[in-house]
N, C-alpha and C positions, 0 to 999 in steps of 0.2 A: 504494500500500500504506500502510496507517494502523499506525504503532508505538505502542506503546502500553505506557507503566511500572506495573506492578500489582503490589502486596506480596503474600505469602501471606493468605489468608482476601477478596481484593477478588477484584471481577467485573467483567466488562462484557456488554451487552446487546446482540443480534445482532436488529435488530427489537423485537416484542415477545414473543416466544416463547422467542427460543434465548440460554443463559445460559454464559458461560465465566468458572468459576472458577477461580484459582491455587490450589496448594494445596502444602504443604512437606511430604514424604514423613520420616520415621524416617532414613532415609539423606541428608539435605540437600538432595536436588534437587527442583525442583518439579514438579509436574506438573497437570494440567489436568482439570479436571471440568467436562463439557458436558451440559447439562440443556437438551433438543430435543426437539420433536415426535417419537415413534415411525416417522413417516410421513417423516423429515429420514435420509437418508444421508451418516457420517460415514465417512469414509478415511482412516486415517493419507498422509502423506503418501509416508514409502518405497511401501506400497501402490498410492499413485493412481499416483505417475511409473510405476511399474513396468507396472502396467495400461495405460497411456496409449501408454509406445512398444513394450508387445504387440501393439496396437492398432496404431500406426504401420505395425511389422514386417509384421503379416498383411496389412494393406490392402495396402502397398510387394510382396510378394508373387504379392498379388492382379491386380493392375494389371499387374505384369512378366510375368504368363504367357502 
């Protein structure tokens, strides 16, 4: 995993297509703007874990019948 220190208004390039910028919300916290191909599927992360051991679950399910 690459860590990476970035102020508000900086970026880093994912390739050459996918862009993540920090960015400082009105309330302090930061938050992130990703500018990506239409065709690029973003997940939150609560999202994906969640998805993932749905996924577990039903296969583990699957298998035990």
């Amino acid at each position: 995993m690459l860590v990476l220190g970035r102020k508000p208004g900086e970026y880093v390039m994912i390739g050459d297509e996918i862009m993540v910028k920090v960015i400082k919300s009105d309330l302090g916290d930061l938050r992130l703007a990703i500018d990506a191909p239409k065709s690029t599927t973003i997940t939150r992360g609560e999202l994906y874990k969640n998805q993932n051991n749905s996924f577990t679950i039903n296969t583990q399910k699957v298998v035990s019948m």
